[in-house]
N, C-alpha and C positions, 0 to 999 in steps of 0.2 A: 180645422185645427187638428193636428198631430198628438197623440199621447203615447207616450211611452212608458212602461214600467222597468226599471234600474233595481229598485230593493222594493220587498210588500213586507218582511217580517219584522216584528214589534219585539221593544226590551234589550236582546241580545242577538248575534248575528247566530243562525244556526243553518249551517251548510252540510250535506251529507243523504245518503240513500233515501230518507224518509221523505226528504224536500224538494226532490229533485224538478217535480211537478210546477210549484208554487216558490218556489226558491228560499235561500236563507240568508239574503242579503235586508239588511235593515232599509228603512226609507230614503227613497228617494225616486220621482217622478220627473220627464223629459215631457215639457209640453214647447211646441212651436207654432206660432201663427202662419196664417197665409204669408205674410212680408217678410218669414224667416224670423222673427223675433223669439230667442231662446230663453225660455223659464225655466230653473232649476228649483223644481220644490222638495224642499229635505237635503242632507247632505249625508246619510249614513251609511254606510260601506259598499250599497250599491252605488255610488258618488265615483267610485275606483272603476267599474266597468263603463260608464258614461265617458267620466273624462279620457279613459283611453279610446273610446271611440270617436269621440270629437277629435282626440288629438290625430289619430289615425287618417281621418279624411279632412284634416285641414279646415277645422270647423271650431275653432278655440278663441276666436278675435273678440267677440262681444256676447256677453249674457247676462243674464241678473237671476240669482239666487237666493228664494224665500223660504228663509227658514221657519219654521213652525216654532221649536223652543231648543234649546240647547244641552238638553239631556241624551246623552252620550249616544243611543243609538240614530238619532237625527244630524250629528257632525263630526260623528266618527271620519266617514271618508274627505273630510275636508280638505285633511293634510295632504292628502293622495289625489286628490282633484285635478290630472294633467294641466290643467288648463289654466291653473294658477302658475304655473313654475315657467312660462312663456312669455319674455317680455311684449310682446305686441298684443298682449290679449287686456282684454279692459273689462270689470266685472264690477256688478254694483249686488252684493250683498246686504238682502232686508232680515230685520228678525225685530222679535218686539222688544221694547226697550224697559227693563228693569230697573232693579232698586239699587246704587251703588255701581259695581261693575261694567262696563258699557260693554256692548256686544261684541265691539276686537279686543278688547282684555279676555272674555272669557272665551271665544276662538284660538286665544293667545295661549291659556292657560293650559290647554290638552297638546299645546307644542312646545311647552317648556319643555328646559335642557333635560330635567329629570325625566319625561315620559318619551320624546320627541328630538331625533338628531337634526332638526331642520325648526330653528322658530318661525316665527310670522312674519319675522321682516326678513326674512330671508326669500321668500315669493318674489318673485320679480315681474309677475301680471301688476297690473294698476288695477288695484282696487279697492274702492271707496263703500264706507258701511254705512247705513241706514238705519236708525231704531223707528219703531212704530208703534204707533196704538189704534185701538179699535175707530176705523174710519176708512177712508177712501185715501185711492192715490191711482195717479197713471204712469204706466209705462208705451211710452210712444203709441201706440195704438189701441193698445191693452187698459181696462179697467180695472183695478185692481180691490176688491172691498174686504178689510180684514177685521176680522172676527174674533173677539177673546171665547176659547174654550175651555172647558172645567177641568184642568188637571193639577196635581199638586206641583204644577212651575208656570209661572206666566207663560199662555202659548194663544199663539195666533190660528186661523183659519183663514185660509183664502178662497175666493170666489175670484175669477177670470172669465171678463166679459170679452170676447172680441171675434170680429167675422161673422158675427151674426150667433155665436156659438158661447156657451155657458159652462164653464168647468171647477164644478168645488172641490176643494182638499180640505178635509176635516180628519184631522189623526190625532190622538191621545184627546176625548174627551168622556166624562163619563155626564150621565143624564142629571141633573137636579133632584130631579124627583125617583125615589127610588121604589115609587112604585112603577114609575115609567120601565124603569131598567127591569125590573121582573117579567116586563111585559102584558102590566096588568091596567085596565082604566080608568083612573084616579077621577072622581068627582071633579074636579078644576083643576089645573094646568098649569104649571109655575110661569110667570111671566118670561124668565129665562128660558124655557125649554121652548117656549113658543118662539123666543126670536132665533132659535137653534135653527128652527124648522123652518122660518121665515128666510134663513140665510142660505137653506137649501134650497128652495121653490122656485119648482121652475129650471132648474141645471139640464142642460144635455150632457154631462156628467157628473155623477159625485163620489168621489172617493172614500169613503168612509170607515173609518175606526171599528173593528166588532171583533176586538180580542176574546171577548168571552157571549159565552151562551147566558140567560136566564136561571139557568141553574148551576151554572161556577158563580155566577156575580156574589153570592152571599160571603162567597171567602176571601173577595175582593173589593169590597166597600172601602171605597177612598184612594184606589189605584189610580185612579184618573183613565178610564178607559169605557167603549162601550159596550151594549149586549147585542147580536144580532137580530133581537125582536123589538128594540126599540128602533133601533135605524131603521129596519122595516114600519113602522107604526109613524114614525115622525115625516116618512119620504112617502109616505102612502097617498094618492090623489095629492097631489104635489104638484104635478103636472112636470114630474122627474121621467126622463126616458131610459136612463143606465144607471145601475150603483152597483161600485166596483167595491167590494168586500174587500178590507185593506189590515196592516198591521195586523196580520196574524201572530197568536202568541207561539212562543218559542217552542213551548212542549204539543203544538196541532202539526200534526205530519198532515202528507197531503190529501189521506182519508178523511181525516178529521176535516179540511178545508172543504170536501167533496162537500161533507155532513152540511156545514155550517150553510153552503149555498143551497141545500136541501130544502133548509130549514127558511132560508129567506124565501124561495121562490113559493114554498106551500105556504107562506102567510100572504105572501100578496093575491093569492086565489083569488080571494074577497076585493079585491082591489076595482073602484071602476074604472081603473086608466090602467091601459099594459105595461108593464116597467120592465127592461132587460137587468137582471141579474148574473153577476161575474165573480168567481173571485179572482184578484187581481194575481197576475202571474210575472213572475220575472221572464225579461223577453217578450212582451205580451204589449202589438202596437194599436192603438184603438185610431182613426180616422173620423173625426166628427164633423157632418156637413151642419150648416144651419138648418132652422126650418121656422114657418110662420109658430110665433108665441103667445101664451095667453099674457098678458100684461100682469105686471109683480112690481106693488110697492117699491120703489129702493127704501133700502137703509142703510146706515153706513154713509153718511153723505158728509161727515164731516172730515177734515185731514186726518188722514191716517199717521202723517209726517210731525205732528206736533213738539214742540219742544218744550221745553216743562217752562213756567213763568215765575218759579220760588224752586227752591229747593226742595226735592219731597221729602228728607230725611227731616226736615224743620216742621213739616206736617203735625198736628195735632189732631190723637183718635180718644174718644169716649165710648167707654164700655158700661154698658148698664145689665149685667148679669148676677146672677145667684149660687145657679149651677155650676160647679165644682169644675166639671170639666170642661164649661164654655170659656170660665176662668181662666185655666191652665194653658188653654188652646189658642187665649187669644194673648193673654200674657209672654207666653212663650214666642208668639209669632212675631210680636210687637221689638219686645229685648232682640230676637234674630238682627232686625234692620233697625236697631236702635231709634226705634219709633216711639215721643211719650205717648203714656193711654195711660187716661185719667178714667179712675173707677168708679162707681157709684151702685147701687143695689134697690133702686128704683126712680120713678118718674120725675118728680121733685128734683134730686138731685143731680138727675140728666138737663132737666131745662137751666139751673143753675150753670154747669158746669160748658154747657151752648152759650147762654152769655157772656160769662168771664173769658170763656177761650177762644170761641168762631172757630172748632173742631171741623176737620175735611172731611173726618168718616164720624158716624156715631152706630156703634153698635146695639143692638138691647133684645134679653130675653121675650117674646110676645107677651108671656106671662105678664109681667113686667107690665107692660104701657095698658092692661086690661082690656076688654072683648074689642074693641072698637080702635086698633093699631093705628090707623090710618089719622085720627085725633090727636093722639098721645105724637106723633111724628111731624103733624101740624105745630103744635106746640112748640115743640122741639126747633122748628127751624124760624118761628116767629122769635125766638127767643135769642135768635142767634142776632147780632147787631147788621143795621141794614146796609155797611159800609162794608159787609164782610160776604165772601161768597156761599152760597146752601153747602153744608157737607151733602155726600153719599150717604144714606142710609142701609145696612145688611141687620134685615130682621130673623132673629134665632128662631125656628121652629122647631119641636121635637116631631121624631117620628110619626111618635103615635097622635101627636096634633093636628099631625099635616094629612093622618090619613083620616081621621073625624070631621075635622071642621076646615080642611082647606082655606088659609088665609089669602086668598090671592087678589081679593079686589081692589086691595090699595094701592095706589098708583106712591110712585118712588119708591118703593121700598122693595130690595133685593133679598127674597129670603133665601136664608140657610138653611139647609135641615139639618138638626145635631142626632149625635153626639159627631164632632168634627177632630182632625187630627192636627195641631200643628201645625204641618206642614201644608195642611188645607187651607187653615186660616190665612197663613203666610200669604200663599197663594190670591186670594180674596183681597186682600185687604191691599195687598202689591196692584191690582188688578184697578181697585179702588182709587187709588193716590193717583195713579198713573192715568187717569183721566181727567182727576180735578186737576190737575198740574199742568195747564194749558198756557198759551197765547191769550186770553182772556179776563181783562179786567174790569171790574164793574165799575162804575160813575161813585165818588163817595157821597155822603149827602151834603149838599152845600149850606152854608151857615142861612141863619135864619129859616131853615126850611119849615117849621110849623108858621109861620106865617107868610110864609111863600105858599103854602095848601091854602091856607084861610083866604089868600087873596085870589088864588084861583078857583075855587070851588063859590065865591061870591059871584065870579060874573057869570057863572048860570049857562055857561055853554057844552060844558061836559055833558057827552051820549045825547046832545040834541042834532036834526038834519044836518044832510048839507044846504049852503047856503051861496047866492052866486057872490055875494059880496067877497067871499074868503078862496071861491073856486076860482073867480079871473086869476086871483094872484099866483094860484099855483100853476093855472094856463101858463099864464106870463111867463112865470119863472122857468118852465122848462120849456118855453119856445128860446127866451132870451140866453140861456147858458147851455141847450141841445143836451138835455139830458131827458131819460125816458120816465124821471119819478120825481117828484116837487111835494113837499108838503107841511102842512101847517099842522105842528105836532104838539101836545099840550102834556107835560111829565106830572101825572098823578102821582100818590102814594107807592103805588108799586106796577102801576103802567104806564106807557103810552101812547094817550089817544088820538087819532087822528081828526081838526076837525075839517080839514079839509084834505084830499088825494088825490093825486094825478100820479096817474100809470103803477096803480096797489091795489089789490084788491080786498086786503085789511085791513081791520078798524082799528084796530091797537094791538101792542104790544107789549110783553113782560117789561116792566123796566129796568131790569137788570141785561136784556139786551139793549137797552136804547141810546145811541150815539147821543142824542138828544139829552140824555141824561150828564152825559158830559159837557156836551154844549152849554148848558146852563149853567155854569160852571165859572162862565168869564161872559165877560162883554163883547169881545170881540166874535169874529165869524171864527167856528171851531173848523178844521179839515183835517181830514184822513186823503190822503193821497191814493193811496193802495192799500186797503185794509189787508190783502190776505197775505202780506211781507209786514204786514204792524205786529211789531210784539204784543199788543194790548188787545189786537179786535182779529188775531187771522183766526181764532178758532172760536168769535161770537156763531151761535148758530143763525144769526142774519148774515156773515160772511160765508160759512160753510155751507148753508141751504138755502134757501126761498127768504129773500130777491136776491141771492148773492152778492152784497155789497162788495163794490171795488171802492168807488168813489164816494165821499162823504162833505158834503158846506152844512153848518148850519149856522145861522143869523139869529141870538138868543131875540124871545120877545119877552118885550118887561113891562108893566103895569105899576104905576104909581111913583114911574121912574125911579123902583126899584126892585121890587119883585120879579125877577127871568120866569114866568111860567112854561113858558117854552119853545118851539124856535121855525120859522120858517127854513127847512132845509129843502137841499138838492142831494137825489143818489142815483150814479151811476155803477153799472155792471163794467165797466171798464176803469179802468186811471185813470187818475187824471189832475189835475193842478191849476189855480186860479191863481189871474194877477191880481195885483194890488187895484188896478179897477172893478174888474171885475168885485171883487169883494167891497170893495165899496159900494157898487150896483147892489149888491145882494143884498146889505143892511140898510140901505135906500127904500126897497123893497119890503123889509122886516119891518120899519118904520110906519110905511102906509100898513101894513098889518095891524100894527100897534094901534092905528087910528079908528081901525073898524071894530077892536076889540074894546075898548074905550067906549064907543057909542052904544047908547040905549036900545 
């Protein structure tokens, strides 16, 4: 894989004697695979020297450019992009997708007539725009996993899997934790900062943000940028081989750049794995061969491509704050994107205000929910009605909270450290919406369901063996319809259970993921054809991850000839579609299920 550096410097383009080194052209990065396939990461005024060299060697036809966020030094060279102004060239433009504006209106916006003699539709490349959110997606060859980072504007990170070769670009993010950013070692770890680090592990390069040192950061709390002692501390035994020191700030001449790689290469001293240290220079082509890896988690496994399932502006947030300024911060973020947020000023009237409304986000000071957060936020989402999706939760931590008693073991909960700005919040809470607003709808609960539980939890099978009585059938079922997964699924309270499986290695499931839960719904066989083109299931995390459903039958079973407890289904990883026999096979099949769940 090819790298190339176009622009390194961060904020504002700053060109002249002091730069000459490290250059003063804002972001933008030339990465190409093995098969030629061109990625334009960033578009900002070094974007002008690219595209005239593509145009120059006849290299303008096809490419795809990801943008990180759309604050002005990232697509400034847009407009000036040769390779847009050429009709035979074909360009597919990604960038993360926001609240209101869609990513070619605000592209649009910096080539209005007032700023720009040339609008948008005046390009004559074909080219189609992309918005995103934190997940996965591919480019022909290329894997692409995008990452929300911390800065006060929805901005993405990319990771580029391909050739055997790993290349992150992580620009404008600052640390969570703001002990991290001093470069000091905080008692426990914000959940956030960990998947920071998780999204780095393991690169054969990473490009990384380190506009400031440990000791400017104080004058910069809430710039959205990072220190170059935490990128060194979070890439440390990483099993990272290069980090390209990136986004220089505008007033570091190329002394200062010297300083700052000084400063990284003598922290990794302590390091037990060698890492190459760069700062990233305009002109400057890197060559990366593969090489044998230590194996790394993915993450990011869900669509990166999502399209929202409601409107997010229709979205409903709960604020359960005291403080004056988490008030103001979030108040003010909220009125920005004409978002409601219903207030309240403790516990009580946060579980109320979950009930009555089925809020996407719910804020709250930790004070607030008392020592044991993780309870108080249980509460919180038991409360919320079981036909409605779980909000996101962002719990407010004070500084001096975070550095005494570190709240970090509760699981769901995304803290903040305050005091926050505005523009932070905004930031957060856009970041927020923008994930629950999915392809993903949950099963509602069906009528009579407390005695639809009663009659399931009577016959006594829940969390007992397997049994061959219930296992031939799922034999059966997936030799009879050639599918690799058959099973006999039973929809509890809030999962479901498997009591019989063929080709799973799972015992149950959430039920708010469970097709099953829909299935029972009606009498007939339910089908999903293609779950990951359904507006309702492409972004269940059973379609986006492990078994990744394509294919979906399920055959309700019913007891008492009226209670559906639950369903003999088939799932395949592929498409696919049943005739009218076939479907009658299947509830043939559901029936003799029926008979053995019947028996003593």
């Amino acid at each position: 894989m090819l790298v190339r550096f176009w622009g390194t410097r961060g904020s504002i383009a700053k060109p002249g004697h002091s730069t000459l080194r490290y250059g003063g052209n804002t972001s933008c990065v030339e990465v190409r695979t093995a098969d030629g396939t061109l990625i334009v990461l960033d578009c900002g005024t070094g974007a002008h020297g690219l595209g005239k060299a593509l145009a120059d060697s006849n290299r303008t036809k096809r490419g795809h450019l990801l943008i990180s966020h759309t604050h002005w030094d990232h697509i400034q060279g847009f407009p000036f992009f040769a390779p847009l102004r050429f009709p035979s060239s074909e360009w597919d433009v990604y960038g993360p997708r926001g609240l209101g504006s869609s990513l070619r209106e605000t592209l649009a916006g910096q080539m209005n007539y007032t700023y720009f003699p040339v609008e948008l539709t005046g390009l004559d490349a074909q080219v189609r725009y992309h918005e995103l959110v934190d997940g996965a997606f591919e480019l022909g060859n290329v894997r692409v996993e995008a990452h929300y980072l911390n800065h006060p504007a929805v901005t993405l990170g990319y990771r580029l899997e391909a050739d055997g070769v790993v290349v992150v670009y992580a620009t404008d993010h600052e640390p969570h934790s703001r002990q991290l950013a001093m470069g000091e070692a905080p008692s426990n770890v914000t959940r956030e900062d960990d998947a920071h680090a998780a999204f780095l592990e393991g690169a054969d390069l990473v490009i990384h943000d380190t506009q400031y040192t440990a000791e400017e950061y104080p004058n910069h709390v809430g710039w959205g940028h990072s220190t170059v002692e935490y990128v060194v501390d979070r890439t440390r035994d990483k099993g990272i081989r290069r980090l390209a020191l990136f986004h220089h700030d505008p007033m570091r001449d190329d002394e200062g750049v010297d300083q700052l790689v000084s400063i990284a290469r003598d922290r990794f001293a302590s390091a037990s794995e060698r890492i190459d240290v760069l700062g990233a220079a305009e002109g400057m082509t890197l060559e990366i061969e593969p090489r044998a890896r230590r194996s790394r988690a993915r993450r990011g496994e869900g669509s990166a491509r999502q399209a929202p399932g409601r409107d997010v502006a229709e979205q409903k947030l709960v604020l359960c704050a005291q403080e004056a300024n988490n008030i103001e911060a979030f108040r003010g973020a909220a009125a920005a994107d004409r978002l409601p947020l219903l207030e309240t000023g403790n516990l009580e009237g946060t579980l109320n205000l979950a009930k009555e409304n089925s809020p996407s986000v719910v804020i709250f000071e930790r004070a607030l929910f008392g020592a044991d957060s993780a309870k108080g936020v249980e509460g919180v989402r038991e409360a919320v009605p079981a036909d409605a999706s779980q909000p996101m939760v962002l719990g407010l931590v004070s500084e001096r909270e975070n550095t005494l008693e570190a709240p970090r073991a509760e699981s769901g909960i995304e803290w903040v450290e305050t005091p926050v700005t505005k523009q932070y919040a905004r930031t957060r809470l856009r970041s927020c919406l923008l994930r629950t607003a999915c392809r993903w709808r949950r099963a509602p609960v069906p009528a009579g369901e407390e005695e639809r539980i009663q009659a399931l939890h009577h016959l006594g099978l829940l969390d007992t063996g397997a049994e061959e009585r219930f296992d031939r059938y799922t034999r059966l079922a997936a030799a009879l319809f050639r599918v690799p997964t058959a099973l006999v699924s039973l929809v509890d309270c809030d999962r479901q259970w498997f009591k019989s499986r063929h080709g799973l290695d799972a015992e149950e499931t959430p039920r708010d993921r469970a097709f099953c839960a829909h299935a029972i719904l009606d009498s007939e066989v339910f089908e999903i054809t293609d779950a990951r083109v359904h507006p309702d299931f492409a972004d269940n995390p059973l379609v986006t991850g492990p078994p990744y459903v394509r294919f979906y039958a399920g055959a309700p079973l019913s007891v008492n000839g009226r209670d559906r407890i639950g369903t003999l289904c088939l799932i395949d990883y592929l498409p696919r579609e049943l005739d009218a026999g076939q479907k009658e096979l299947l509830k043939d099949l559901a029936r003799m299920v029926e008979k053995e769940i019947e028996t003593p």
